[in-house]
C-alpha positions, 0 to 999 in steps of 0.5 A: 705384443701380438694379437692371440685371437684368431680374429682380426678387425678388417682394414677396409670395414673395421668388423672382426672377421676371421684372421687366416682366411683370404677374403673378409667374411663381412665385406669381401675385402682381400685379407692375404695375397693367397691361401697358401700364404694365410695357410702359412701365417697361421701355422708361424702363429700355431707354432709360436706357442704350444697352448695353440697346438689343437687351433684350427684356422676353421673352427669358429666358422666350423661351428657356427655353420654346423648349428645354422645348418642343423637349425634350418635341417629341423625347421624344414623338416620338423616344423614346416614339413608337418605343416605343408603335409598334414597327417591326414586321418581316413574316415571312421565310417564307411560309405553306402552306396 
């Protein structure tokens, strides 16, 4: 029986990590000869069952990426933005001179 998961432990660190992509996400080690053969691979793995057939070989780090770049978008420009540049409010009473 064949793995359904669209990851793979590595060979070379034994961490799970993406099953079509060409290097190891945890250690760098060199999964496929090349792109196009992990391209490939997957489209034999997509193509074996129908229920496969929206898979993406990007999706899960689509995702992760997405939520870790809007997390850093609004922690810089929300949280640490205000903090570095408050708002500063002019004085109430004028100054005679």
């Amino acid at each position: 029986m064949t793995n359904p998961s669209l990851s793979v432990e590595c060979p070379h660190c034994g961490l799970l990590t993406a099953r079509f992509i060409d290097h190891c996400r945890n250690c760098g080690y060199k999964l496929w000869p090349s792109s196009v053969m992990a391209a490939a691979a997957f489209k034999v793995w997509r193509d074996a069952d129908p229920s496969r057939a929206m898979a993406s070989r990007f999706d899960p780090l689509l995702v992760v990426g997405g939520l870790i770049f809007l997390y850093g978008v609004v922690g810089w420009v929300l949280v640490e933005d205000v903090r570095m540049y408050p708002v500063e409010t002019p004085p109430t009473e004028e100054a005679h001179h």
